[in-house]
ROLUM-445048 format. One line per 2 residues: number of its first residue (from 1); for each residue x, y, z of C-alpha. Coordinates in nm, 4 decimals. Last residue first. Layout:
N
NUM> X Y Z ~ ...
//
This chain:
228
228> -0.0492 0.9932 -0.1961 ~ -0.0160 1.3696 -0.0799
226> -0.2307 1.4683 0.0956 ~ -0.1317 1.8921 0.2020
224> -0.2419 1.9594 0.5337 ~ -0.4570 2.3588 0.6126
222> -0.6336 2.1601 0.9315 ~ -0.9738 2.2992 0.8214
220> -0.9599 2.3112 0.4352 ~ -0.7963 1.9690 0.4058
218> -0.5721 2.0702 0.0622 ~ -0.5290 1.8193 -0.2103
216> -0.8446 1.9451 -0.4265 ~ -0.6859 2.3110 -0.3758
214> -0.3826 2.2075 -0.5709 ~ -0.5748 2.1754 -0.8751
212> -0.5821 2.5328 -0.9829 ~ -0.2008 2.5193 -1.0615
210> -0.2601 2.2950 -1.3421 ~ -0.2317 1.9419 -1.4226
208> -0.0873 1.8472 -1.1151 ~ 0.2420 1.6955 -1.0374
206> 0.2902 1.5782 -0.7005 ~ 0.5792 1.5216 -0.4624
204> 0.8239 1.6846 -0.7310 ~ 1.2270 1.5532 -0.6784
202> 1.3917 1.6260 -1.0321 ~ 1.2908 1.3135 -1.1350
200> 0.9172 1.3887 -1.0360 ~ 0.9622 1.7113 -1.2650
198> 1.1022 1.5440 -1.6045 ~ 0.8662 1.2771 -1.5126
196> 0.5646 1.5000 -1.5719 ~ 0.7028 1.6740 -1.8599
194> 0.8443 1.9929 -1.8681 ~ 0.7349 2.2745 -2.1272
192> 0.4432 2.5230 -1.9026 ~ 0.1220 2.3981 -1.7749
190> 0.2046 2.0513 -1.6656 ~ 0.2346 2.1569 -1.2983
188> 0.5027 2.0608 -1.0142 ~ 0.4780 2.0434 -0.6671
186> 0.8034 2.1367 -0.3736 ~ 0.7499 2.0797 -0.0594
184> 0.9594 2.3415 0.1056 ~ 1.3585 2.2224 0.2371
182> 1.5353 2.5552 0.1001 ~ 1.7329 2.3165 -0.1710
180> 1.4085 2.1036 -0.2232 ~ 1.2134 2.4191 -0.3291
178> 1.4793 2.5423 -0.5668 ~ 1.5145 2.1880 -0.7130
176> 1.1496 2.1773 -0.7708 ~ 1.1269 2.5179 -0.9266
174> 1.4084 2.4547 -1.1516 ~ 1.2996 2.1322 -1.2530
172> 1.0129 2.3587 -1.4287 ~ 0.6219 2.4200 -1.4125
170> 0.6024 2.5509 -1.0673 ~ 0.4419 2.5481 -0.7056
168> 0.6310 2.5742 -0.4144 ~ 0.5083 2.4597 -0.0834
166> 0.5901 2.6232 0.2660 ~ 0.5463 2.4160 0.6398
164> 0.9037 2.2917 0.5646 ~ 1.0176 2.6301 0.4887
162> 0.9501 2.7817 0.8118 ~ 0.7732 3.1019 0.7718
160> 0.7999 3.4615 0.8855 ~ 0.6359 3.6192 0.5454
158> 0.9741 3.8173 0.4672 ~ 1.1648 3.5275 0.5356
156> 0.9896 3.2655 0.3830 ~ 1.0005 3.4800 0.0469
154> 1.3639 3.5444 0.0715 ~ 1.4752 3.1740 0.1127
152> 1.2813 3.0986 -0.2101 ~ 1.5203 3.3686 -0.4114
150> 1.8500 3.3330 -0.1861 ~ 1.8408 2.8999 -0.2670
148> 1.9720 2.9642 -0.6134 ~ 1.7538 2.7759 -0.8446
146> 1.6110 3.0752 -0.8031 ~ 1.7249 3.3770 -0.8469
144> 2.0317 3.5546 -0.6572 ~ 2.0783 3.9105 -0.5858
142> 1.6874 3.9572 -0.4671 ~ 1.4045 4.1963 -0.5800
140> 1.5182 4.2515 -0.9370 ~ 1.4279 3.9323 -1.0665
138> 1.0719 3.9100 -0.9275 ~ 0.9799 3.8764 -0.5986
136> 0.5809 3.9468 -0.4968 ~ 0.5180 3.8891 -0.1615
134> 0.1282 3.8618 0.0364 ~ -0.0392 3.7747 -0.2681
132> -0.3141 3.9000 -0.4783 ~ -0.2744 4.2684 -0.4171
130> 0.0349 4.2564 -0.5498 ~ -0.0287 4.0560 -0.8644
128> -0.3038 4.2667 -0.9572 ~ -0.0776 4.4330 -1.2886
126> -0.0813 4.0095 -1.4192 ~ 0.0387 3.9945 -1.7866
124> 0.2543 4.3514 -1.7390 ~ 0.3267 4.2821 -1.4064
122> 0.4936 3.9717 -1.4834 ~ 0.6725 4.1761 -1.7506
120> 0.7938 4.4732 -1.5561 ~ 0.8670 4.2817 -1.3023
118> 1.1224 4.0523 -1.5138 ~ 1.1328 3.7167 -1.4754
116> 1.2805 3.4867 -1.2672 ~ 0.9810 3.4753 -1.0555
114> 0.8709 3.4414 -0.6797 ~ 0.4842 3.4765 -0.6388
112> 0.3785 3.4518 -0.2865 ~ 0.0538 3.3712 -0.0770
110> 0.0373 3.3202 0.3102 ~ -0.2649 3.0359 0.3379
108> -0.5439 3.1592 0.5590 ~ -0.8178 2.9089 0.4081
106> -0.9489 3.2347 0.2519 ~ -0.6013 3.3419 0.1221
104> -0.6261 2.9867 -0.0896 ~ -0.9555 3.0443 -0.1940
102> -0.8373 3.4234 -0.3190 ~ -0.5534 3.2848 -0.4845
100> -0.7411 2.9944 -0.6992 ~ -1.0330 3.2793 -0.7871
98> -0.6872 3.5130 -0.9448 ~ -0.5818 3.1897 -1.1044
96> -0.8927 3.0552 -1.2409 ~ -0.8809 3.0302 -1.6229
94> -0.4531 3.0401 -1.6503 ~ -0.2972 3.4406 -1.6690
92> -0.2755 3.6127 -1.9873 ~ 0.0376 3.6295 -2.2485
90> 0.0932 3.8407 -2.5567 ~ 0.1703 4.1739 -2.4052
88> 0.3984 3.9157 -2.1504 ~ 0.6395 3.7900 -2.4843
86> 0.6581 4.2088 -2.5511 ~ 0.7775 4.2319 -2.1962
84> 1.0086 3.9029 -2.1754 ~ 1.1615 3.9884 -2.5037
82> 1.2028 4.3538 -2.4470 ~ 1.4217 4.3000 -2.1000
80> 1.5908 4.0111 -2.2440 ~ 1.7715 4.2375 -2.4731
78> 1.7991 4.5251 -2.2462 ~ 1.9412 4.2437 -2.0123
76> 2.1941 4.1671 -2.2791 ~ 2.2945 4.5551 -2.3697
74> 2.3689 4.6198 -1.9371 ~ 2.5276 4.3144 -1.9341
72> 2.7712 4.3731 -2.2454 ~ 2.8494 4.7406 -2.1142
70> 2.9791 4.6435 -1.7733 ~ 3.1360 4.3052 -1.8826
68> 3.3551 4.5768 -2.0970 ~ 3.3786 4.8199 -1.8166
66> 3.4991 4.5972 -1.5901 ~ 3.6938 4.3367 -1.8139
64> 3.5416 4.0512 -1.9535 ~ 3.5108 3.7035 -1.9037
62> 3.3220 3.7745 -1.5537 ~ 3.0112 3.9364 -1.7792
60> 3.0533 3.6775 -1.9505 ~ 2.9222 3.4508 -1.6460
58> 2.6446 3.7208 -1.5482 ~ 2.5096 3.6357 -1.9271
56> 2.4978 3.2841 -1.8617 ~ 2.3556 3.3014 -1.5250
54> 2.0540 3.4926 -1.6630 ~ 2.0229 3.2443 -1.9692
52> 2.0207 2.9164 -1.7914 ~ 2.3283 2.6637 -1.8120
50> 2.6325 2.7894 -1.6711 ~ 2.9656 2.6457 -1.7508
48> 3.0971 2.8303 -1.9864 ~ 3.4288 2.7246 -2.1834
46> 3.4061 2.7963 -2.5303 ~ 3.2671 3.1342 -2.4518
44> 3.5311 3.3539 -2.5146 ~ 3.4567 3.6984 -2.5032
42> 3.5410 3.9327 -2.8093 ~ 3.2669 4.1921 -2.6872
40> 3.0911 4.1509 -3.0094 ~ 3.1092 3.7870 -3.0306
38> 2.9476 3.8387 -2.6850 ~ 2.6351 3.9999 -2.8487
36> 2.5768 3.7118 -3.1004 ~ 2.5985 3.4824 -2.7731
34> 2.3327 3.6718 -2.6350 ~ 2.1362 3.6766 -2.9574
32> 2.1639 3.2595 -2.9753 ~ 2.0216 3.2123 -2.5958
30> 1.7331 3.4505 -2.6610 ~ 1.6403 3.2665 -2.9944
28> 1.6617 2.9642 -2.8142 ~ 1.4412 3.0974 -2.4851
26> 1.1420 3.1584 -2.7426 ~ 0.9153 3.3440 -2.4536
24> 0.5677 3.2455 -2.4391 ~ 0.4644 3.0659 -2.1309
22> 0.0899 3.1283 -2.0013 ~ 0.0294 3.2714 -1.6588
20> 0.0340 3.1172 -1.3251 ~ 0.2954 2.7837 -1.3940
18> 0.4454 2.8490 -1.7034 ~ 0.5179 3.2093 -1.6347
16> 0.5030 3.2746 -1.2715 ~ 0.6599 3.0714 -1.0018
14> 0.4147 3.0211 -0.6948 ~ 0.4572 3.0513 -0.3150
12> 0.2514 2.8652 -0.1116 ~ 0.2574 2.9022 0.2322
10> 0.1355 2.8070 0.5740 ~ 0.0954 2.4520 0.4844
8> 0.1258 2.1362 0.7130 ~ 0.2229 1.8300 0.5078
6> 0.0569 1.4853 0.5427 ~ 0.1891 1.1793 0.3624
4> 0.0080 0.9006 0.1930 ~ 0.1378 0.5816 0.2334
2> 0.1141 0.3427 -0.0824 ~ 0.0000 0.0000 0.0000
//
């Protein structure tokens, strides 16, 4: 028999695009203009050994001198910058998101939406996001996004929560790691580009179809996530 396990929630704190709002940004083409930029800036990036885009363009930064690594991140986050806002003038938020957060808030769940986008973008797609949640933390509110620990670690903080009573919600392995590396519960949704086993291999204790289903797992009166 499978045993079902019991978490006690104070929070939920949900990643954004993909997993709140739809996901429309063509991460390739990003990837291939940043590296068309740092042919410009003469940096070498045979040997790079970051992975996602925002790390990648802080590690050429490091290749180059001050005022050169100066100049190239300022032009690649301009770059990214206009993608992710003119990707969010074409996005809207999931059917039932905004209802989803209120039933949540109801049930006296802490709310938070911790992003590695832009503000300007989420904001753009979702301009109620602050009155929705309790902490909003895009990009430019921490040093260090997630799958750093810094961007997750932040949001428990500020709402005065242990981690293991907090559940993150999100559409990529980088949510789940994230969540396991700060100790929340971490849950995956099929809403953005990962498959389902792409996210229970990365650690997920339940994959839902879309955010809006989490509320079918949650005992209203003792605020427990069942997880089977």
């Amino acid at each position: 028999m499978t045993k079902k396990l019991n978490y006690e929630v104070g929070g939920i704190i949900f990643d954004f695009d993909g997993t709140l709002s739809e996901l429309n940004i063509d991460f390739p083409e990003l990837y291939r203009e940043i590296y068309e930029l740092s042919k410009k800036f003469n940096a070498d990036t045979t040997k790079l050994t970051q992975v996602y885009l925002i790390e990648v363009i802080e590690e050429i930064r490091g290749l180059l001198s001050d005022s050169l690594g100066k100049d190239f991140f300022d032009a690649a986050n301009r770059i990214v910058e206009e993608a992710e806002v003119l990707s969010a003038k074409r996005a809207s938020l999931f059917n039932g998101t905004r209802d989803l957060l209120r039933s949540l808030r109801e049930m006296g769940i802490k709310l938070g939406v911790v992003t590695r986008n832009c503000e300007e973008a989420a904001v753009t797609v979702y301009p109620e996001v602050r009155e929705d949640v309790d902490i909003f933390l895009p990009r430019e509110a921490v040093n260090r996004i997630k799958p750093h620990p810094e961007h997750l670690q932040t949001a428990a903080d500020i709402l005065s929560l242990r981690p293991k009573n907090m559940v993150m919600v999100g559409d990529h392995p980088i949510d789940i790691i994230s969540a396991m590396e700060v100790k929340m519960i971490p849950v995956g949704v099929l809403t953005g580009r990962s498959k389902k086993d792409e996210l229970i291999s990365s650690g997920a204790k339940l994959v839902l179809e879309r955010a809006t289903e989490i509320t079918k797992y949650i005992d209203t009166d003792t605020k427990t996530l069942m997880v089977t």
